[in-house]
N, C-alpha and C positions, 0 to 999 in steps of 0.2 A: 128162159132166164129164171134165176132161184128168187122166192121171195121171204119175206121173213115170218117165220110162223107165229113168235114170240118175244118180248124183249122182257127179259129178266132184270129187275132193279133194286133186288133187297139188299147188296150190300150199300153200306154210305161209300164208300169213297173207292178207288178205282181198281179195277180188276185187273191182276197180273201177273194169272198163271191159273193155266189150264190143265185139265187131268181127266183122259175118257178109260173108264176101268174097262180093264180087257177083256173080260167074260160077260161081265153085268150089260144092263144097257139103263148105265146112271154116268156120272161126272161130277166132279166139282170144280168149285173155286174158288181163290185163293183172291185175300183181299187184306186192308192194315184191319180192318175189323174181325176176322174170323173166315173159316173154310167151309163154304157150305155147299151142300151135296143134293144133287137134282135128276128127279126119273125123265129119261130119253120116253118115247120121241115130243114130249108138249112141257118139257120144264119144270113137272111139277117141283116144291122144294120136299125136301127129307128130313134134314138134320142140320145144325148147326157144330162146327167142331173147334171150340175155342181154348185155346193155351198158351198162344203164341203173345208176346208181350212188345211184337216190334211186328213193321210193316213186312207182309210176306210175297216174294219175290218168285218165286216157283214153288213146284209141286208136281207128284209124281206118285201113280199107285202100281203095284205087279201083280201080278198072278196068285200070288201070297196071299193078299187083302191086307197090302203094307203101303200104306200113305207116306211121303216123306215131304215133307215141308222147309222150304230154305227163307230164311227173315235178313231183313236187312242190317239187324246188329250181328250179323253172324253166324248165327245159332239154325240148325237143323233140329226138325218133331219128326218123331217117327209115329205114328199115330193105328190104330186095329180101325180097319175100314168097317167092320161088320159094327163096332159098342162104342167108337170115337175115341175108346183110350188111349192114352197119350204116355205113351213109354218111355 
């Protein structure tokens, strides 16, 4: 049976939506405060990636190193995984 290695608690308020980069071995996620991005296998954190102005509902990154973010007024970020910039 699997146990838990780590429990990650930086954002405030709640997590809802997940994203593991195809080639890297990081992830993020995606919260009303901001996307932040953590090294596989023990969690450590990386970066913060803030732009978004409304609570964020999904996320998704490709083989590109293109983030996309979906917010609950609507609005999709398209974001550079490697510098956070937000396109």
């Amino acid at each position: 049976m699997g146990k838990t290695i780590k429990t990650l608690t930086n954002h405030k308020k709640s997590v809802r939506g997940l994203a593991i980069h195809p080639s890297e071995y990081t992830f993020c996620s995606a919260a009303s405060d901001n996307v932040k991005v953590w090294k596989c296998p023990d969690g450590d954190f990386m970066r913060n990636m803030s732009g978004h102005n409304s609570i964020l509902n999904c996320c998704a990154i490709n083989e590109d190193n293109v983030l996309v973010t979906g917010g609950d007024d609507g609005t999709m970020h398209f974001w550079d995984w490697k510098s956070g910039y937000n396109f």
